[in-house]
PAVEX-782549 format. One record per atom (N, C-alpha, C, O): x, y, z; residue number from 1; atom name; residue in three letters. Coordinates in Angstrom, 2 decimals, padded with zeros to 5 digits, always signed. Last residue first. Layout:
<pts>
{pt {X, Y, Z}, NUM, 'CA', 'ala'}
...
</pts>
This chain:
<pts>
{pt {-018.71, +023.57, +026.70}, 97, 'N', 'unk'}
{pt {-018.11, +021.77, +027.21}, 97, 'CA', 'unk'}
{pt {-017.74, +022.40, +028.81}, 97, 'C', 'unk'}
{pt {-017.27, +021.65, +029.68}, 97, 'O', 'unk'}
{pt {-018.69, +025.39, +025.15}, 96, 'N', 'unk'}
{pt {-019.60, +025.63, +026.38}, 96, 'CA', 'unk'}
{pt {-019.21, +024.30, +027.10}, 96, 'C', 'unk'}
{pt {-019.57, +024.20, +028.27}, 96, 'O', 'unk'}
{pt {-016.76, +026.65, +023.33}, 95, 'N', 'unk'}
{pt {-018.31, +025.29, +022.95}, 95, 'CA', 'unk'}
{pt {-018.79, +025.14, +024.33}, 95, 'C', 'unk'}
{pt {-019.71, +024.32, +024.26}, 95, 'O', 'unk'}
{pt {-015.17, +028.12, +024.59}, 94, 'N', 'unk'}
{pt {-016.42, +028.59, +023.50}, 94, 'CA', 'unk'}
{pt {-017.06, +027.39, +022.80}, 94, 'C', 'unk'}
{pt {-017.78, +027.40, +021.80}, 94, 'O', 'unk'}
{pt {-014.12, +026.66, +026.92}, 93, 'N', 'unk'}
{pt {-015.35, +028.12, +026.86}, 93, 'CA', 'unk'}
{pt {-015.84, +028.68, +025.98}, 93, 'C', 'unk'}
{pt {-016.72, +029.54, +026.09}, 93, 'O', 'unk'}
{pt {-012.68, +025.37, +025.55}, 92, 'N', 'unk'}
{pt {-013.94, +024.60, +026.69}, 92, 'CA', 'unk'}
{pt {-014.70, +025.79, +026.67}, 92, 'C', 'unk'}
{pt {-015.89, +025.80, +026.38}, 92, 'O', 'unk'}
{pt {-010.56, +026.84, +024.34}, 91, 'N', 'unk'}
{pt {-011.76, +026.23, +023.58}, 91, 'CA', 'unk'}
{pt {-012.67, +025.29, +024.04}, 91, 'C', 'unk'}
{pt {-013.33, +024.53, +023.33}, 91, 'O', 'unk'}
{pt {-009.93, +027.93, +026.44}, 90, 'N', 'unk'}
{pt {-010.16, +028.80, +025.58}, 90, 'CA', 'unk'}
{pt {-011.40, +027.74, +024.98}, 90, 'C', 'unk'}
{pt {-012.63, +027.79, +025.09}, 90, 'O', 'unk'}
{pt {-008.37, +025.89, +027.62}, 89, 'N', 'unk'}
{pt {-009.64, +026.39, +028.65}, 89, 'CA', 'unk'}
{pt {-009.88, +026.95, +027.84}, 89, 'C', 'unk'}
{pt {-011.08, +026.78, +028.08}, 89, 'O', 'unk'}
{pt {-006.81, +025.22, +026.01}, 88, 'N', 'unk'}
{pt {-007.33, +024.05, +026.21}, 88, 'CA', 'unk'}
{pt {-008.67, +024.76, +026.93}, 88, 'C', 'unk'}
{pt {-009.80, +024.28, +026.83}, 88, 'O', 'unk'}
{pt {-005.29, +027.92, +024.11}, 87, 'N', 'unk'}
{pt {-005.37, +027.34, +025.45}, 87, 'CA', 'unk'}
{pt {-006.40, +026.20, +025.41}, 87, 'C', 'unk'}
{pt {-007.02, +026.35, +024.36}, 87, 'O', 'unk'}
{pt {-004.54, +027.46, +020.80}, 86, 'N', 'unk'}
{pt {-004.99, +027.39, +021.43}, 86, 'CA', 'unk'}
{pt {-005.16, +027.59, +022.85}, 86, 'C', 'unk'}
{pt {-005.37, +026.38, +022.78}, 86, 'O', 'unk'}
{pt {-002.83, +028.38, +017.87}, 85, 'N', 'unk'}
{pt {-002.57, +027.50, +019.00}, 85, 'CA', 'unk'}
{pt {-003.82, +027.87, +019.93}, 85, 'C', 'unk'}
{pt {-004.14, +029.01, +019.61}, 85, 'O', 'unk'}
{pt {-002.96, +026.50, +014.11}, 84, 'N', 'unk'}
{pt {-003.35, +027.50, +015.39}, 84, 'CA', 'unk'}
{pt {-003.31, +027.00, +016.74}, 84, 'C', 'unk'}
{pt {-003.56, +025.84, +017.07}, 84, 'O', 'unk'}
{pt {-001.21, +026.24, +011.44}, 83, 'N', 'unk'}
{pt {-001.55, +026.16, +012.65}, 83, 'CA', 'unk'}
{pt {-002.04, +027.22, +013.36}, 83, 'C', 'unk'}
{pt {-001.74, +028.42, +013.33}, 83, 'O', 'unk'}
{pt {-000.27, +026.43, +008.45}, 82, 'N', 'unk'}
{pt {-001.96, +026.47, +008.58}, 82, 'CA', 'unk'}
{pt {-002.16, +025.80, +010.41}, 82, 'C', 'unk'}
{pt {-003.08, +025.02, +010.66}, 82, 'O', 'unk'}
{pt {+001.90, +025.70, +007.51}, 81, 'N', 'unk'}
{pt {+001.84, +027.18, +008.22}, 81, 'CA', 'unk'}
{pt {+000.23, +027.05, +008.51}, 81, 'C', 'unk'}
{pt {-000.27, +028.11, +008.88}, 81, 'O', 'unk'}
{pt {+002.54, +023.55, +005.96}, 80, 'N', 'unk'}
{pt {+001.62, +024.44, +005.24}, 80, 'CA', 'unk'}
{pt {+001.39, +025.81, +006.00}, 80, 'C', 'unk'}
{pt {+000.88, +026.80, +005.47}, 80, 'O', 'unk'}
{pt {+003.52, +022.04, +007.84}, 79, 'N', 'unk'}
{pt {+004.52, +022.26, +006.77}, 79, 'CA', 'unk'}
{pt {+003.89, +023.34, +006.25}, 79, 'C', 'unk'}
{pt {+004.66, +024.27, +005.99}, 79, 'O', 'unk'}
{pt {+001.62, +021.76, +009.87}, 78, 'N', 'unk'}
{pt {+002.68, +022.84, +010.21}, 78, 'CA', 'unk'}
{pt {+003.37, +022.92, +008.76}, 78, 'C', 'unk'}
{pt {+003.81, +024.04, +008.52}, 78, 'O', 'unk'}
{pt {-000.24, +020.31, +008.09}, 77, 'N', 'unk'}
{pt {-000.59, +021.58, +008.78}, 77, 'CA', 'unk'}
{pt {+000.51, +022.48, +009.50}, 77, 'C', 'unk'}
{pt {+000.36, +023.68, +009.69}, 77, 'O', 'unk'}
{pt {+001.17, +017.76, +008.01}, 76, 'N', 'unk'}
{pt {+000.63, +018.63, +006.85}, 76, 'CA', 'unk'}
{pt {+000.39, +020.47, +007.19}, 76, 'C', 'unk'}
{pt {+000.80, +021.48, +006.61}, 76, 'O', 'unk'}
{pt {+001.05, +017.04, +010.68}, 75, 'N', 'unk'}
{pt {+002.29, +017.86, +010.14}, 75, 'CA', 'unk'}
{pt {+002.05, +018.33, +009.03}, 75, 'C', 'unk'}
{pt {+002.62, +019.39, +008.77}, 75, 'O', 'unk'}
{pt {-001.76, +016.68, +011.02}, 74, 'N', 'unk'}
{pt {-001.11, +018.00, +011.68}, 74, 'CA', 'unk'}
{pt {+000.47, +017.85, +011.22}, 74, 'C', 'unk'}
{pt {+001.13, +018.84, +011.54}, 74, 'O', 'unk'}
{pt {-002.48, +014.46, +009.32}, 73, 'N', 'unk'}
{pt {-002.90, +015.74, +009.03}, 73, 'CA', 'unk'}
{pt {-002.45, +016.93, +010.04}, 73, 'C', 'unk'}
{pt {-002.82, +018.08, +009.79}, 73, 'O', 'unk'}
{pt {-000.29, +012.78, +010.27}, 72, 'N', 'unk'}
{pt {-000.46, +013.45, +008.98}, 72, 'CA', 'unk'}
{pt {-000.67, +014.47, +008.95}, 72, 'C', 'unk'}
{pt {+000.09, +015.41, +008.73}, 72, 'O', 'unk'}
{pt {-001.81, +012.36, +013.13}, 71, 'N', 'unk'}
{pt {-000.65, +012.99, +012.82}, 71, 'CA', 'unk'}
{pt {-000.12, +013.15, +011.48}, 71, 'C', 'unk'}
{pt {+000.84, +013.91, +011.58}, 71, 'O', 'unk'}
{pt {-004.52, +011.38, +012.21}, 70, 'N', 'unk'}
{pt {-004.38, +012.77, +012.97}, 70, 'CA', 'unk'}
{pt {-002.99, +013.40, +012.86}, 70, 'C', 'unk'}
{pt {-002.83, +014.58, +012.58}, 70, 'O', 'unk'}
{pt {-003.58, +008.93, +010.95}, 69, 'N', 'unk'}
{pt {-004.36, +009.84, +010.04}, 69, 'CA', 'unk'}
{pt {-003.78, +011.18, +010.78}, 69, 'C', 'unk'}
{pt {-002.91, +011.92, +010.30}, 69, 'O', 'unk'}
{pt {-002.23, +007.87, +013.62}, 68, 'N', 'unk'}
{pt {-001.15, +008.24, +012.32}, 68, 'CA', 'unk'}
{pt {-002.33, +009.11, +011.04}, 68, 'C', 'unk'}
{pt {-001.80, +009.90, +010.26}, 68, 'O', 'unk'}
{pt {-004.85, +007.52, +015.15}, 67, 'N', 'unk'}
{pt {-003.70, +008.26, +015.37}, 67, 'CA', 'unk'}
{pt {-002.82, +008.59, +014.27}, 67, 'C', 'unk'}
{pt {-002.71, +009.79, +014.03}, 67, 'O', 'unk'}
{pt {-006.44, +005.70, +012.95}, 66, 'N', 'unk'}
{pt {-006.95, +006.67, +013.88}, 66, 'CA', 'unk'}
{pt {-005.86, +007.49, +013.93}, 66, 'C', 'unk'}
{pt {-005.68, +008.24, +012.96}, 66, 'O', 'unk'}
{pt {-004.22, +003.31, +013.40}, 65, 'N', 'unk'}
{pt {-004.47, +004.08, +012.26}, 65, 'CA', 'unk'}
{pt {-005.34, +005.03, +012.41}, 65, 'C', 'unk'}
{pt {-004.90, +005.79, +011.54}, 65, 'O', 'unk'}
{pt {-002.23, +003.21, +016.36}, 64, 'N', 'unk'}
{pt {-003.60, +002.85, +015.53}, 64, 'CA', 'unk'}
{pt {-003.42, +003.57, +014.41}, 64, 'C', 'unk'}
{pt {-002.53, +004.43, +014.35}, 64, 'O', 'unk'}
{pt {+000.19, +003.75, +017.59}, 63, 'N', 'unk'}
{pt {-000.20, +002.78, +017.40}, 63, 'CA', 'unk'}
{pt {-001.60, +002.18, +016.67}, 63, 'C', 'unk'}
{pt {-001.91, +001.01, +016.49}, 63, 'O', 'unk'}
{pt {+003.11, +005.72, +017.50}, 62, 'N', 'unk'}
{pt {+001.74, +005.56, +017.11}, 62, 'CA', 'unk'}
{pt {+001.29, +004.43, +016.24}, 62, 'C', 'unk'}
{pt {+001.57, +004.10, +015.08}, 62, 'O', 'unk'}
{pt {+005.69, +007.06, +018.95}, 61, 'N', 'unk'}
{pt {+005.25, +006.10, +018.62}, 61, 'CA', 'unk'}
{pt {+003.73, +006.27, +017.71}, 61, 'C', 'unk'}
{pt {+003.56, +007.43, +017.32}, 61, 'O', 'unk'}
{pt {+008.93, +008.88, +018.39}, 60, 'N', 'unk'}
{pt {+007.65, +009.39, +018.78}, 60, 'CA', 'unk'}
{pt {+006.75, +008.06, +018.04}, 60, 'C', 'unk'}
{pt {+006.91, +007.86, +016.84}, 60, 'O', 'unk'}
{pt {+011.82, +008.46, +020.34}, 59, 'N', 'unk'}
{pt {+010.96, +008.28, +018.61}, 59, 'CA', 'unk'}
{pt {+009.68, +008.13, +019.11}, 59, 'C', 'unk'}
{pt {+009.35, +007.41, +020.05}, 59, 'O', 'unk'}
{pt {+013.87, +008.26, +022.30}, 58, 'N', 'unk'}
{pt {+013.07, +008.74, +022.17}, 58, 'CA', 'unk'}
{pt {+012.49, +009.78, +020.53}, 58, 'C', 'unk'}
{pt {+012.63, +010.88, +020.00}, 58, 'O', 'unk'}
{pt {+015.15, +005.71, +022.69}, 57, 'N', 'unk'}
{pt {+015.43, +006.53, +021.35}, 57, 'CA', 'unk'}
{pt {+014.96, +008.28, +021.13}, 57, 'C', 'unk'}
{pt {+015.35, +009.15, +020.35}, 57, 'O', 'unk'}
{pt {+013.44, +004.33, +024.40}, 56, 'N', 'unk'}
{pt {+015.02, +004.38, +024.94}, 56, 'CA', 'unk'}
{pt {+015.38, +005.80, +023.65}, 56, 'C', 'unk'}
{pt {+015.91, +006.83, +024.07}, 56, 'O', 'unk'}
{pt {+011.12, +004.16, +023.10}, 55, 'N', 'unk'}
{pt {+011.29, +005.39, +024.26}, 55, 'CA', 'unk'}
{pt {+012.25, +005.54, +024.31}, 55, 'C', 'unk'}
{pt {+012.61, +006.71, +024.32}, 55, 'O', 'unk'}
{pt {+012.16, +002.15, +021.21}, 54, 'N', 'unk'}
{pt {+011.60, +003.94, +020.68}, 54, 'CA', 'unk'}
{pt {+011.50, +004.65, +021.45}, 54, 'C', 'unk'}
{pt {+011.66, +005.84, +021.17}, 54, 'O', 'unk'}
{pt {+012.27, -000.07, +022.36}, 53, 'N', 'unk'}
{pt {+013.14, +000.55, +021.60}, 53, 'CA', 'unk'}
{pt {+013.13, +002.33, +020.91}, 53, 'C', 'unk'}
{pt {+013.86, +003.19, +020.41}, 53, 'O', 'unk'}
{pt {+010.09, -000.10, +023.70}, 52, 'N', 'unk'}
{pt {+011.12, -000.03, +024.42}, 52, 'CA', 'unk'}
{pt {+012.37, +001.14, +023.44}, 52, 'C', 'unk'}
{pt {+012.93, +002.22, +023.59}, 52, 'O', 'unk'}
{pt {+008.27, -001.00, +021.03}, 51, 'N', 'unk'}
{pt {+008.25, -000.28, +022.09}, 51, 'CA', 'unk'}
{pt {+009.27, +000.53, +023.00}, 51, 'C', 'unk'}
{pt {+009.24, +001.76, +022.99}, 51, 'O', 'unk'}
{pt {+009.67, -003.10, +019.95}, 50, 'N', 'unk'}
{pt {+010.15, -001.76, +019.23}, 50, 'CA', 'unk'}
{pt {+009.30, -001.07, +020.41}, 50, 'C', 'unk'}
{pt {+010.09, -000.24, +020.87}, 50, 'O', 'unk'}
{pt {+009.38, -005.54, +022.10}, 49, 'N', 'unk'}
{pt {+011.42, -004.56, +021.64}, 49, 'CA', 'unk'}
{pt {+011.03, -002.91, +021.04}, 49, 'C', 'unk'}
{pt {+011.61, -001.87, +021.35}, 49, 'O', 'unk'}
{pt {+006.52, -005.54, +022.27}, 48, 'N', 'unk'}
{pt {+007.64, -004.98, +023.32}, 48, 'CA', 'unk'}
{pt {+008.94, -004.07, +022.96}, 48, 'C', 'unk'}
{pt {+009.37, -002.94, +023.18}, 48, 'O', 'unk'}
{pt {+006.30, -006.04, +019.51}, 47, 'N', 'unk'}
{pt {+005.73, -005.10, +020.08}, 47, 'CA', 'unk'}
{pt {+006.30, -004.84, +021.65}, 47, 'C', 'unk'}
{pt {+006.44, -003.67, +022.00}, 47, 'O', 'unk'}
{pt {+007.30, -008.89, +019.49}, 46, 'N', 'unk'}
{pt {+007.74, -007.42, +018.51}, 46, 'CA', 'unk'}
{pt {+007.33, -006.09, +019.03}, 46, 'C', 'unk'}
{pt {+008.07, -005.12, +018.93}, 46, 'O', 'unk'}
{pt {+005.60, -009.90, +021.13}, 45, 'N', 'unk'}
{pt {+007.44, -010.22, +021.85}, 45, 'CA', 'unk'}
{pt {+007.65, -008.65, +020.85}, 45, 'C', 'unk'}
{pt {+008.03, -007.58, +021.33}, 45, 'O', 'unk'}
{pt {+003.21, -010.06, +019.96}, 44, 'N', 'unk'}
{pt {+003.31, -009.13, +021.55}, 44, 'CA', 'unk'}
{pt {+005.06, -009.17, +021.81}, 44, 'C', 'unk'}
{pt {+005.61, -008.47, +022.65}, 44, 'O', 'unk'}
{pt {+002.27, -011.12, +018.06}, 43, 'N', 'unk'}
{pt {+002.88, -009.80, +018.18}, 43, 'CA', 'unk'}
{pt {+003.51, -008.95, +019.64}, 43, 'C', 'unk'}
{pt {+003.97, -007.88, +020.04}, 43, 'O', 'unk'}
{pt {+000.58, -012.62, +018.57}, 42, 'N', 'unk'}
{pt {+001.55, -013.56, +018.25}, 42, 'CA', 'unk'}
{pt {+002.63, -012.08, +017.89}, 42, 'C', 'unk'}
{pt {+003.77, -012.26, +017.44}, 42, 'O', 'unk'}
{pt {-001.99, -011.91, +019.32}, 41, 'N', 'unk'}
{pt {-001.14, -012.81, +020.37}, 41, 'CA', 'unk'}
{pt {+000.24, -012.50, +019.61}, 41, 'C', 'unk'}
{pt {+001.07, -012.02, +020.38}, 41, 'O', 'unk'}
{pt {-003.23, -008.93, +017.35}, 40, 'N', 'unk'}
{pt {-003.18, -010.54, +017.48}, 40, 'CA', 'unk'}
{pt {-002.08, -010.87, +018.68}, 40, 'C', 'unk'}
{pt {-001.28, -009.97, +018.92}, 40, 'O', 'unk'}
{pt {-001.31, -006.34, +015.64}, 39, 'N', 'unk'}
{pt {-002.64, -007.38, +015.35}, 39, 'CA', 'unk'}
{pt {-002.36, -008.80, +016.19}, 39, 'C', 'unk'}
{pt {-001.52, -009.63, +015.84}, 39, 'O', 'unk'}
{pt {-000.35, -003.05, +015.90}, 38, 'N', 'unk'}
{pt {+000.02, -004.61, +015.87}, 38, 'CA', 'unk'}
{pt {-001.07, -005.12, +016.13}, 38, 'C', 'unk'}
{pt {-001.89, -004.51, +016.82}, 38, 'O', 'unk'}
{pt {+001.31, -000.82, +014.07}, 37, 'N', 'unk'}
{pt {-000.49, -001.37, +014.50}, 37, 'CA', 'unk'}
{pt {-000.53, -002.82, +014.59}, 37, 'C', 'unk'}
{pt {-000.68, -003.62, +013.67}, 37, 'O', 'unk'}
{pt {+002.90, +001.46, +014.31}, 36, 'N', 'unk'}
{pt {+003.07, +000.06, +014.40}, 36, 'CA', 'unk'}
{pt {+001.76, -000.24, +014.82}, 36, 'C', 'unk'}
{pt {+001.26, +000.12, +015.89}, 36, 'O', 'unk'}
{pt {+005.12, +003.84, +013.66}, 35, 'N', 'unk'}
{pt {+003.59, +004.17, +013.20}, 35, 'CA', 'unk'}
{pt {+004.19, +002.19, +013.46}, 35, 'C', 'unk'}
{pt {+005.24, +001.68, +013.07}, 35, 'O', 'unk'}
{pt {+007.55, +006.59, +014.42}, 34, 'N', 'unk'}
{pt {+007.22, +004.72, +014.39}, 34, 'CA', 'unk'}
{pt {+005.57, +004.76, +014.10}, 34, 'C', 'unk'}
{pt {+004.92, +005.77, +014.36}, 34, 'O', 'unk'}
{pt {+009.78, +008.74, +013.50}, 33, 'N', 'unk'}
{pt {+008.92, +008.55, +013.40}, 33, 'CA', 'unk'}
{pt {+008.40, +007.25, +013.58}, 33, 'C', 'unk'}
{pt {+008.88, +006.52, +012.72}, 33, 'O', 'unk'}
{pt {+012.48, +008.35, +012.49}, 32, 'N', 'unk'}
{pt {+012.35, +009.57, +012.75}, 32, 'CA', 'unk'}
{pt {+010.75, +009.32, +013.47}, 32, 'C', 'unk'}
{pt {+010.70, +010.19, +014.34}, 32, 'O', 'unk'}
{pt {+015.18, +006.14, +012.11}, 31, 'N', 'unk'}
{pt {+013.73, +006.28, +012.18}, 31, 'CA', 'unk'}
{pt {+013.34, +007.30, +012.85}, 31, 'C', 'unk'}
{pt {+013.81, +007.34, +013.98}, 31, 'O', 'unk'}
{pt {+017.95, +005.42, +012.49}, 30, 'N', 'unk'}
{pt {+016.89, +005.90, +011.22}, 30, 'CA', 'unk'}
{pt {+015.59, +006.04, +010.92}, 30, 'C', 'unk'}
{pt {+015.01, +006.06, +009.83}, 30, 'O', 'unk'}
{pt {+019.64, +005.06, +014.47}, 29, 'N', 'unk'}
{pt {+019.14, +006.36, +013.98}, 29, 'CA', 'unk'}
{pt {+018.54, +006.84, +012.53}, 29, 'C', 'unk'}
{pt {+018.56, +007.85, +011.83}, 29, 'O', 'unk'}
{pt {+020.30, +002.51, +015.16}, 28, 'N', 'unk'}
{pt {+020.53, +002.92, +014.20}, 28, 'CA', 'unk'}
{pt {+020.72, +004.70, +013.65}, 28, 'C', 'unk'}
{pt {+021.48, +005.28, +012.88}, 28, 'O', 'unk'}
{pt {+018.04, +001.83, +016.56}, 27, 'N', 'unk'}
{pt {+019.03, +002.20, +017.08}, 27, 'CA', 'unk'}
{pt {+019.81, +003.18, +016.19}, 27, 'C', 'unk'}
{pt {+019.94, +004.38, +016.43}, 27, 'O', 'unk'}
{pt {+016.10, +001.51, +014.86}, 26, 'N', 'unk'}
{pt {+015.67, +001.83, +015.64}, 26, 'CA', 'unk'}
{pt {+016.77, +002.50, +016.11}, 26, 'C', 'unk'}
{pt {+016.69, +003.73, +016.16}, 26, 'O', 'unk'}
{pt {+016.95, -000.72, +013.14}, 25, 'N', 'unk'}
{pt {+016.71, +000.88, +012.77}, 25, 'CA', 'unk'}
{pt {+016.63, +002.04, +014.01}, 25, 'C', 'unk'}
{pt {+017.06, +003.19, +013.97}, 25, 'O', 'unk'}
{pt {+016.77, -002.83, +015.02}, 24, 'N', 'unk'}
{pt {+018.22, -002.06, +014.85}, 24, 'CA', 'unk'}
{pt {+018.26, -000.81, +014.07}, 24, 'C', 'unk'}
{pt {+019.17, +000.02, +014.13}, 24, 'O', 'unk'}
{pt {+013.69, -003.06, +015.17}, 23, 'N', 'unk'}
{pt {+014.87, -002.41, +016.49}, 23, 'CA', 'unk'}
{pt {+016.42, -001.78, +016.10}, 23, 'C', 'unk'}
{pt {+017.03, -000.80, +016.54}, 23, 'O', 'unk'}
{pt {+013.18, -003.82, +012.90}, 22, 'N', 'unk'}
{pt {+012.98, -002.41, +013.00}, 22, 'CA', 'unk'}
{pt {+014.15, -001.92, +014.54}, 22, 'C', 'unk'}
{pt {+014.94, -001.00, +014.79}, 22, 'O', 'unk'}
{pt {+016.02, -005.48, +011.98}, 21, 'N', 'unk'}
{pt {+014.75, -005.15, +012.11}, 21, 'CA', 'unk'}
{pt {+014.59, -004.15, +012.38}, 21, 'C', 'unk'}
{pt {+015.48, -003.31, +012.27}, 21, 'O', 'unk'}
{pt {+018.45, -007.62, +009.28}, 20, 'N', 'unk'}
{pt {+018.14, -006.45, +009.94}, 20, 'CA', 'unk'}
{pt {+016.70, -005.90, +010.46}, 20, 'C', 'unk'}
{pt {+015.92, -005.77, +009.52}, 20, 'O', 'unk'}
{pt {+017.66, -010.29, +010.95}, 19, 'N', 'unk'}
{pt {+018.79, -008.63, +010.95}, 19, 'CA', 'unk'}
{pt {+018.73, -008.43, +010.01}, 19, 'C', 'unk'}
{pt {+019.10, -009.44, +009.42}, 19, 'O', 'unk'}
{pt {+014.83, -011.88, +012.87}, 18, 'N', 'unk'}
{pt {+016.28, -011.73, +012.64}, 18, 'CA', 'unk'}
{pt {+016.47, -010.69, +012.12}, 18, 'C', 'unk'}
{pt {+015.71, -009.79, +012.48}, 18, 'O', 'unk'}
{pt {+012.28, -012.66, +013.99}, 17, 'N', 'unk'}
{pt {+013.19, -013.35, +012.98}, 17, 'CA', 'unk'}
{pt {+014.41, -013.05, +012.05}, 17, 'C', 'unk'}
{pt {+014.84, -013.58, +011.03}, 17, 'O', 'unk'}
{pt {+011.83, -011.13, +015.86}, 16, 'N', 'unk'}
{pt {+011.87, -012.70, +015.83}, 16, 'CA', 'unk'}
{pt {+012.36, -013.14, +015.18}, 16, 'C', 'unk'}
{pt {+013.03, -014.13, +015.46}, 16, 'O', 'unk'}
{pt {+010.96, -008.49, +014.39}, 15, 'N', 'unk'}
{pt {+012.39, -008.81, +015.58}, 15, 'CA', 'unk'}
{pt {+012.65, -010.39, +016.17}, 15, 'C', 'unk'}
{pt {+013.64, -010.69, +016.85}, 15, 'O', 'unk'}
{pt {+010.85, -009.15, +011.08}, 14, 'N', 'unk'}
{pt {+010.30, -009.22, +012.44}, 14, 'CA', 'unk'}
{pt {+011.15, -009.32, +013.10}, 14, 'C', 'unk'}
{pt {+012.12, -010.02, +012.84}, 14, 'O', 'unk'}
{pt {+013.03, -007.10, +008.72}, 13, 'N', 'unk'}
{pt {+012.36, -008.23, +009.45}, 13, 'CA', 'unk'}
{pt {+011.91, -008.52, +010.34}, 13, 'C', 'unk'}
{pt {+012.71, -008.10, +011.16}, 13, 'O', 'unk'}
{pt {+011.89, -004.73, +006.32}, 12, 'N', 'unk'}
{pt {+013.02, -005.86, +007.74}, 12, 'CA', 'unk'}
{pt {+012.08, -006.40, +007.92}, 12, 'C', 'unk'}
{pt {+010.89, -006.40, +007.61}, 12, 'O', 'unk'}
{pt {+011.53, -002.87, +003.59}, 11, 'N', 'unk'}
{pt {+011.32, -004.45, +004.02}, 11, 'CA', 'unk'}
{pt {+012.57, -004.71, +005.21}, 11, 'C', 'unk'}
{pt {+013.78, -004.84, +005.03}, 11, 'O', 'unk'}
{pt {+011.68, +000.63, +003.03}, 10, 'N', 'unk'}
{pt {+012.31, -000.51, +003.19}, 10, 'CA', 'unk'}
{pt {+011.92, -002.24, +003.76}, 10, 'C', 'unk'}
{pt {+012.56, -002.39, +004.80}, 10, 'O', 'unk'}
{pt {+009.90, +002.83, +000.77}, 9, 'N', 'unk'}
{pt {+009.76, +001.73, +001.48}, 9, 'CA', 'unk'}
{pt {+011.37, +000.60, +001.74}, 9, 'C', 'unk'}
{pt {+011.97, -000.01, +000.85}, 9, 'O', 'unk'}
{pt {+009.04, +005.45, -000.19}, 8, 'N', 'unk'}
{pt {+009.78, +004.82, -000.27}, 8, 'CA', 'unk'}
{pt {+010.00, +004.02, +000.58}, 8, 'C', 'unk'}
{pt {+010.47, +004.61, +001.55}, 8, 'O', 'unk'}
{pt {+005.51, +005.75, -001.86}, 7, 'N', 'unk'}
{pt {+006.53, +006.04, -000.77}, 7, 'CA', 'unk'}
{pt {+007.17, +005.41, -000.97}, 7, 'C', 'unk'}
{pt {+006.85, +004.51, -001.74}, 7, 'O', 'unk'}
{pt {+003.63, +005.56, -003.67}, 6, 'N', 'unk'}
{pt {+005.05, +006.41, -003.80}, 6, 'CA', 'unk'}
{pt {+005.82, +006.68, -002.74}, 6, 'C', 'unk'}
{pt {+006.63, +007.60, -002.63}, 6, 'O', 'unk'}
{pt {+001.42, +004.04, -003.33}, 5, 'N', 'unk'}
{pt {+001.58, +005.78, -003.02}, 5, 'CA', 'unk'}
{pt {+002.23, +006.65, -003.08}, 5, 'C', 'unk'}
{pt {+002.08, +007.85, -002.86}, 5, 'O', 'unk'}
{pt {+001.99, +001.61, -003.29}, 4, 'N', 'unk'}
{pt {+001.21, +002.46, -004.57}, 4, 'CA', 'unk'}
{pt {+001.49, +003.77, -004.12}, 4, 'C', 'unk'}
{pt {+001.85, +004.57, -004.99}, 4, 'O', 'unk'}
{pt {+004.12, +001.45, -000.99}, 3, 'N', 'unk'}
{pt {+004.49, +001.74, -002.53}, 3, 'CA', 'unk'}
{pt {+003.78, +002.37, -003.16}, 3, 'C', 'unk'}
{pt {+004.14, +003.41, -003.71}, 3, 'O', 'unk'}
{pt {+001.56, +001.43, +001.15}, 2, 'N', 'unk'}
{pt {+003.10, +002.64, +001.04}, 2, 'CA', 'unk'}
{pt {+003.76, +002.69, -000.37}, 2, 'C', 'unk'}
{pt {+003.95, +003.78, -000.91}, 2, 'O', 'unk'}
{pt {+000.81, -001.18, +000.00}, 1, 'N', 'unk'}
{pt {+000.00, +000.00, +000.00}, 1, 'CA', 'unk'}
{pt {+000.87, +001.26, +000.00}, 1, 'C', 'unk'}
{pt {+000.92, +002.02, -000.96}, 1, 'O', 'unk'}
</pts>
């Protein structure tokens, strides 16, 4: 799916199954960014290392597809200058929440 889209894509390997994986990217210093939507039992050993592996790094995680839409669309929005900042109490007091 990342290909049709023109992204540039590298293939590793599950941290189970050997070198090069995302953990040693991880280390590595090539990952700017982690987007990991893990599915099922049989994810949970991968999903620890690159966990770990990204706080120790500190690489900003995201785990649903929900979340990585939202963060798109707000770096789209700083690249484009189209931010606004807010107080949190500002915008409780004008929807009345």
């Amino acid at each position: 799916m990342l290909e049709k889209a023109g992204i540039i894509v590298e293939r590793v390997f599950k941290v189970k199954e050997g070198r090069p994986n995302i953990v040693d990217l991880i280390k590595g210093d090539r990952i700017q960014l982690l987007v990991n939507t893990p599915r099922g039992q049989d994810t949970f050993f991968d999903e620890k290392a690159i966990r770990r592996a990204a706080v120790l790094a500190r690489i900003p995680s995201i785990t649903t597809i929900a979340a990585a839409q939202a963060a798109v669309e707000g770096i789209a929005a700083m690249q484009n200058r189209q931010t606004t900042v807010y107080a949190l109490q500002q915008l409780h007091a004008t929807t009345g929440s």
